[in-house]
N, C-alpha and C positions, 0 to 999 in steps of 0.2 A: 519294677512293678510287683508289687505282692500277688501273691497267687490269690485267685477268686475261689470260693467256696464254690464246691458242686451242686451246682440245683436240676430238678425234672429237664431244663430247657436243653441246659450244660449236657448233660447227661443225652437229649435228643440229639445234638448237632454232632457229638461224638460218635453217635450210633450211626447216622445218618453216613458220616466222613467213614467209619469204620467198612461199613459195606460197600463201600463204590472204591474204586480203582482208579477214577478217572476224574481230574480235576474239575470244581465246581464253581460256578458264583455264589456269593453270597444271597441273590434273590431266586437263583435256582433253588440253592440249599433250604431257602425262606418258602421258596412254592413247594417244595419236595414232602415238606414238614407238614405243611397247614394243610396239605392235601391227603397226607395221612391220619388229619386230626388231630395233628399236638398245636394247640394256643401257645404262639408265638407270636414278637413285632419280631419287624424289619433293622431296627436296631437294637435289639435284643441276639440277633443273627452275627451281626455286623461286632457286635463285644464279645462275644465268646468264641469267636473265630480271632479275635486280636488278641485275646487274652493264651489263647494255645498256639496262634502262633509265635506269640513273646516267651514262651513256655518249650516250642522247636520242637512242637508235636504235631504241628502238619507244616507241610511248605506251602512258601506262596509264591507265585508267577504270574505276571502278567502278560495279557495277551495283547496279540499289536495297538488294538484300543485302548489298551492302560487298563482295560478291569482287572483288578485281582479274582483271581482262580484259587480255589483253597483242596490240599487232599493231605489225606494221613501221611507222614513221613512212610516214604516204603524203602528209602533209602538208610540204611544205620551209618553210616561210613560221615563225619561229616568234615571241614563243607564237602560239598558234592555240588554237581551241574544241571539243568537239565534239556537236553537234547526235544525241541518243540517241531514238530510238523507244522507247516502254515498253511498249511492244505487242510487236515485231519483231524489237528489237533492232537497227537499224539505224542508222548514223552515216554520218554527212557531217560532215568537216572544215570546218569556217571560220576565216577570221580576218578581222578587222576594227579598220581601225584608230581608228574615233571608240571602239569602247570601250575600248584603250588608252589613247588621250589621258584619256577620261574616270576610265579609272585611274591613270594617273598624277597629275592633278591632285587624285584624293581622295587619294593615300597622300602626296606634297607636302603637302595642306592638313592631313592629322594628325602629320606629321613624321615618316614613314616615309621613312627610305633603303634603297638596295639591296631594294627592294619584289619578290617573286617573286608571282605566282597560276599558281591552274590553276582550269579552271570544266568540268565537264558538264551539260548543260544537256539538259531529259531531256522530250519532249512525244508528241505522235501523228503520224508518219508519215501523209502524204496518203494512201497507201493504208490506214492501220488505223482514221484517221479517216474514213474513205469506210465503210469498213464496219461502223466502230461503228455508222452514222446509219442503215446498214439494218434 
């Protein structure tokens, strides 16, 4: 996909993803904007968040309902993982390289070349697991 030209909009969703930490939807990111007054559609939202993430300038994760969550790469290292709270909603980045190796050696031993993944990997947060047990 060719890269898209930078416009005002481009330029908002970037700002928008720049300042928050914490993964977004695409209609949050859409009400975020229009409620600070930048004219924007809903899929105008929805392409420039496809176009940076085909770009691997923010990740995407989906949450148990299947909506994609979008946030600035905070991770450099890649690929990388991300550890999801389903309580809280909370992520921490990781990467690790023994379960590369151990990917790569499965998709070698089935005859996969050019092998891509992506994993979310989705549990309880030391805090929501602290307060489930109360």
């Amino acid at each position: 996909m060719a890269a898209s030209r930078k416009t005002r909009q481009r330029s908002a969703v970037e700002r928008l993803l720049n300042d928050s930490t914490e993964f977004l939807s695409a209609q949050h990111i859409h009400h975020r904007l229009i409620h600070e007054g930048t004219s924007i559609g809903l899929a105008t939202v929805y392409r420039n968040l496809t176009a940076l993430a085909d770009a691997h300038l923010v990740d995407v994760i989906h949450n148990q309902d299947g909506e994609a969550l979008y946030r600035r790469c905070q991770h450099q290292e890649s690929p990388h993982y991300h550890l999801i709270c389903r309580s809280c909603g909370m992520t921490r980045d990781v990467a690790d390289e023994a379960v590369e190796t151990q990917l790569e050696r499965l998709f070698a031993e089935h005859g996969f070349a050019e092998a891509e993944h992506s994993a979310d990997l989705f549990g309880l947060c030391t805090s929501c697991a602290d307060s489930d047990d109360s």
